[in-house]
C-alpha positions as CSV (number, residue, x, y, z in Angstrom):
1,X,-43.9,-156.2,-10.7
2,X,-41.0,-158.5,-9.4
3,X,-39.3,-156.2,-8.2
4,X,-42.1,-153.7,-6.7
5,X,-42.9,-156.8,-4.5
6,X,-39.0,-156.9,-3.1
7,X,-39.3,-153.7,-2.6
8,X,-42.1,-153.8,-0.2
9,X,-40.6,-156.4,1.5
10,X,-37.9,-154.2,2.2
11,X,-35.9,-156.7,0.1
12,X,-32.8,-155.5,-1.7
13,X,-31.2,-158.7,-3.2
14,X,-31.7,-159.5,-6.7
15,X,-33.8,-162.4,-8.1
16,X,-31.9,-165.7,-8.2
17,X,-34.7,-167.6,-9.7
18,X,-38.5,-167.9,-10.3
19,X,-40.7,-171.3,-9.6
20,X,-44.6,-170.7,-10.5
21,X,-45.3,-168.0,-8.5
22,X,-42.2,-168.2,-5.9
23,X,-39.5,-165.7,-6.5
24,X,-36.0,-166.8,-4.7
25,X,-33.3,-164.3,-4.1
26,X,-30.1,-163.9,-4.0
27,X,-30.1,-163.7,-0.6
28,X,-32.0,-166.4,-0.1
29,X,-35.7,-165.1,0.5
30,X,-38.9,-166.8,-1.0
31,X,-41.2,-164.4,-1.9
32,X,-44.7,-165.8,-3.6
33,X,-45.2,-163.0,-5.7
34,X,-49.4,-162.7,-6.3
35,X,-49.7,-163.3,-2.8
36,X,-47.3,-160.6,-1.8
37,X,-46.7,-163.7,0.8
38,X,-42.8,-163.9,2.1
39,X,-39.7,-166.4,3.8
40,X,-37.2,-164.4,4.6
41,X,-33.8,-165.9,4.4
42,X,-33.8,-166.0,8.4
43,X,-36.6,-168.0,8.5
44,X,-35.9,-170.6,5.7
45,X,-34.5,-173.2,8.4
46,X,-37.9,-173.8,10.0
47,X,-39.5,-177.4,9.2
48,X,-43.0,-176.3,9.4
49,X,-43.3,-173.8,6.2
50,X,-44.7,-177.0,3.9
51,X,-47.1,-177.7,6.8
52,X,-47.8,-174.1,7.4
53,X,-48.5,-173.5,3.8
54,X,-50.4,-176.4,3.1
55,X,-53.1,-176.4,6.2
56,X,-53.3,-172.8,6.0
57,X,-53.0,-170.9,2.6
58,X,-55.7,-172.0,-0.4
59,X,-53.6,-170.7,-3.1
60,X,-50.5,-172.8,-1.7
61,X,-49.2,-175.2,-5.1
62,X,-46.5,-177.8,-3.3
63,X,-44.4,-178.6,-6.6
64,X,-43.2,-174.7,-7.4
65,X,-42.8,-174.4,-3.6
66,X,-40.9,-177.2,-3.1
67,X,-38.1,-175.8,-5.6
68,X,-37.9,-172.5,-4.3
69,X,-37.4,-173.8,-1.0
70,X,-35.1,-176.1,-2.2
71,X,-33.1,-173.5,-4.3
72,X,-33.2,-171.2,-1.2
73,X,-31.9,-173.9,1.2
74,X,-28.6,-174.3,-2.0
75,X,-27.9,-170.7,-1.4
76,X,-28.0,-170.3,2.3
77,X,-26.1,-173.5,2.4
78,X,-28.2,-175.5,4.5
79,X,-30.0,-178.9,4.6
80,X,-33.3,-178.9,3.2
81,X,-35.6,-180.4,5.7
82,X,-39.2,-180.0,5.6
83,X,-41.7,-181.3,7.9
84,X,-44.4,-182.8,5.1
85,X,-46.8,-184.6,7.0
């Protein structure tokens, strides 16, 4: 199933780690698995996905988030920085 959902994403890394339902890859992607709901590694950098996710998405659950993005942020070697309010 994990890996079906990389695959639609046209993702190719291998999974780094798994918070709730966030999958992180190697590359550093978040991928919310049972949404089928994706951060590409391009796009981690951006301050507005807690915002985003919050305001927007019902299903959105901030503490397995918050991990992923976190662990994401370790592998692309950047400064976590997230807009939260």
């Amino acid at each position: 199933m994990i890996i079906k959902a990389l695959r639609s994403h046209e993702v190719n890394s291998d999974v780094d780690s798994i918070f709730g339902d966030w999958v992180v890859t190697t590359d550093g992607d978040l991928i919310n698995i049972p949404r089928n709901y994706a951060i590409f590694s391009r796009d981690v950098n951006h301050d507005h996905w807690y915002l985003h996710l919050r305001g927007s998405k019902k299903w959105f659950e901030p503490d397995s988030f918050l991990k992923a993005y976190t662990r994401a942020c370790t592998i692309l070697n950047i400064e976590a920085n997230l807009e939260m309010e």
